[in-house]
C-alpha positions in Angstrom: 130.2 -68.1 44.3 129.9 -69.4 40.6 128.7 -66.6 38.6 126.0 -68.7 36.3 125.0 -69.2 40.5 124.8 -65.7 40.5 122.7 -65.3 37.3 120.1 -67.7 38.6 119.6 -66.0 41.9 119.3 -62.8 40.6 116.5 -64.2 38.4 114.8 -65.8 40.9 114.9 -62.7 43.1 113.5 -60.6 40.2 110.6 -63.4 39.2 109.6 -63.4 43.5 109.6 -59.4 42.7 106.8 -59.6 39.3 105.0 -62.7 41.4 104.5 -60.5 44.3 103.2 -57.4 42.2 100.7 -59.9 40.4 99.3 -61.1 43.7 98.8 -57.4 44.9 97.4 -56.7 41.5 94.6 -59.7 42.5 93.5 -57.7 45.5 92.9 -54.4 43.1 89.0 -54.0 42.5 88.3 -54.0 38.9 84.4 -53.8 39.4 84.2 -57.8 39.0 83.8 -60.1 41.8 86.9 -62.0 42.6 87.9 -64.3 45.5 91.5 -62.1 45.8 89.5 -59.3 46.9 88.8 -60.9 50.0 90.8 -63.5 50.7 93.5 -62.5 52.4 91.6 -59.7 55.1 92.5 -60.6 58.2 89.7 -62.1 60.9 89.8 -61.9 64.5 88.4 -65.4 65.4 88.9 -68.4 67.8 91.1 -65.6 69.9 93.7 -65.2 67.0 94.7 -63.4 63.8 93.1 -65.7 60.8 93.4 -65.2 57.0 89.5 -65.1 55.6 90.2 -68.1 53.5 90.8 -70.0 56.4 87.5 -69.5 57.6 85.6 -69.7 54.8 84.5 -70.5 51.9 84.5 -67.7 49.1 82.5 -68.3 45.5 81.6 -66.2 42.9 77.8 -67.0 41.8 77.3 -64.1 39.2 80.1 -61.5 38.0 79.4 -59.1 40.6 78.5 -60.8 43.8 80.8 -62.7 46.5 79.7 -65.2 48.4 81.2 -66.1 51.2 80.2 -69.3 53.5 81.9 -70.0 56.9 83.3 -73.2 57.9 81.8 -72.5 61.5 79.0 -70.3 62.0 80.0 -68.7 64.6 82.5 -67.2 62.8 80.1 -65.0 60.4 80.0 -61.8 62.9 83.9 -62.0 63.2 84.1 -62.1 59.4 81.5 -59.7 58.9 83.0 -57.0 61.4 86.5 -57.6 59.5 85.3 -57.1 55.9 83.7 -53.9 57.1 86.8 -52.6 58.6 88.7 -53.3 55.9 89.3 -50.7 53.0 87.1 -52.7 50.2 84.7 -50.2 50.3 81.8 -52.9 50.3 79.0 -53.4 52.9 78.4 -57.2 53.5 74.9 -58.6 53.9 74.5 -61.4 56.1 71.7 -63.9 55.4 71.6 -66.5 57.9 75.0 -68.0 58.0 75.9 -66.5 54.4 77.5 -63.1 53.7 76.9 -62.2 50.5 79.2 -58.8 49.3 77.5 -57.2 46.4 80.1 -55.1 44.2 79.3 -52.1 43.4 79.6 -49.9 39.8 82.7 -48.3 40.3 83.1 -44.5 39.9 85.6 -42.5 37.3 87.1 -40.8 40.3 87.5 -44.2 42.1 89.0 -45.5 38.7 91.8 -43.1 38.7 92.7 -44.0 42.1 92.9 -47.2 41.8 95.6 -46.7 38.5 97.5 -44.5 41.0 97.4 -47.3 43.6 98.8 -50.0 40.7 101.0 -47.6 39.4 102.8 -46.9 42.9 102.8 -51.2 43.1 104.7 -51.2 39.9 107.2 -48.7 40.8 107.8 -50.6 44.1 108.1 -53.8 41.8 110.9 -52.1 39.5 113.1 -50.5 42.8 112.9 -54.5 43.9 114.2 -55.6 40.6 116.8 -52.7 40.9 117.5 -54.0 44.1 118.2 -57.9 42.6 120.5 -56.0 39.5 122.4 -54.0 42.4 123.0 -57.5 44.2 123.7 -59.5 41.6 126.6 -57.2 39.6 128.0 -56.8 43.1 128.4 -60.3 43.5 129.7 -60.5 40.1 132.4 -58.1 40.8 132.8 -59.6 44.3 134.0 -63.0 42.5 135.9 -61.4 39.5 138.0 -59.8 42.7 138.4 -63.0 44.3 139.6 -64.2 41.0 137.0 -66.7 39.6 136.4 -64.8 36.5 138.1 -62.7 34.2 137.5 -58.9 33.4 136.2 -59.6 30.2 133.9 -62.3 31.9 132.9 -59.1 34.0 131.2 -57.0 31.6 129.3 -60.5 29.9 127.4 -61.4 33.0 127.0 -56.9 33.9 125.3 -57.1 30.3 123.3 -60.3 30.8 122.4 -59.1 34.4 121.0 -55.7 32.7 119.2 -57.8 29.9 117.0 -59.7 32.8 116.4 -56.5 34.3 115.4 -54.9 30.9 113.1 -58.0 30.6 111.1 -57.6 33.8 110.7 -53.9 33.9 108.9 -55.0 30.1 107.1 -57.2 32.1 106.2 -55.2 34.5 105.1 -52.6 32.5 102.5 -54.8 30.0 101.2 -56.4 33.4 100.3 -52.3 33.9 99.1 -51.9 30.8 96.6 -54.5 31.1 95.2 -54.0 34.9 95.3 -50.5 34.0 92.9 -51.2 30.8 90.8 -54.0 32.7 90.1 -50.7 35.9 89.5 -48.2 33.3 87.0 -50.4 31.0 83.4 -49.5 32.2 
């Protein structure tokens, strides 16, 4: 495999890696209604496994209230029973054929928690990006054996392999800085 091949790959591996943290970051309460806090629990409707935003619709009138509006009413007691089994920590209200899901103040205690929970994301995110690094030199040296580069060729593409790594863990770690600021901000 071409090595610049191999540089690509191992950059698209570790972008997929942050992309994936910053979707799981969505789902993280911050005290403010978002759709990403909901859109993704999983309803038992029409006899199968259904994402919420497949049934619904899901708006955010005022900064802490979800509103969510089914496609099909007949759906609302599925979705209602889901969104209390799931670990959101919010009691809908149905009205009518509307579930409305006010969000509460959060506590310091539940704060914390919540950093530990984002902080454990990012350390998954960075043994991921590891993981890409690990691959990607061991491709590198998998072609300098098969004699498509040279040894000196070697240690350029180890260093720029290390200098994409260096740049996501940054990237990872500002994208902590900031959820971590936007949970702890009362």
């Amino acid at each position: 495999m071409d090595p610049d091949e191999i540089l690509l790959e191992t950059e698209a591996t570790m972008e997929k890696s942050f992309d994936y943290m910053n979707h799981e970051f969505s789902a993280v309460r911050t005290g403010k209604a978002s759709p990403a806090l909901v859109e993704n629990i999983d309803v038992e409707a029409y006899g199968a496994q259904m994402k919420l935003k497949q049934l619904a619709l899901i708006t955010t009138p005022e900064p802490r209230l979800l509103v969510i509006q089914p496609f099909d009413g007949g759906t609302t007691k599925d979705i209602e029973k889901a969104i209390k089994e799931s670990k959101i920590g919010i009691n809908p209200i149905v009205d009518g054929k509307i579930i409305r899901l006010p969000i509460p103040q959060l506590s310091e205690e539940r704060r914390r928690d919540l950093v530990k929970g984002i902080k454990q994301m990012c350390e998954e995110a960075r043994v991921r990006i590891r993981s890409a690094r690990r691959d990607g030199i061991d491709a590198i040296k998998k072609s300098q054996k098969e004699g498509h580069i040279s040894e000196d060729d070697l240690g350029n593409y180890e260093k720029e392999i290390q200098k994409l790594t260096d740049q996501f863990v940054k990237k990872i770690d500002e994208a902590f800085a900031m959820k971590e600021a936007d949970i702890l901000k009362v």
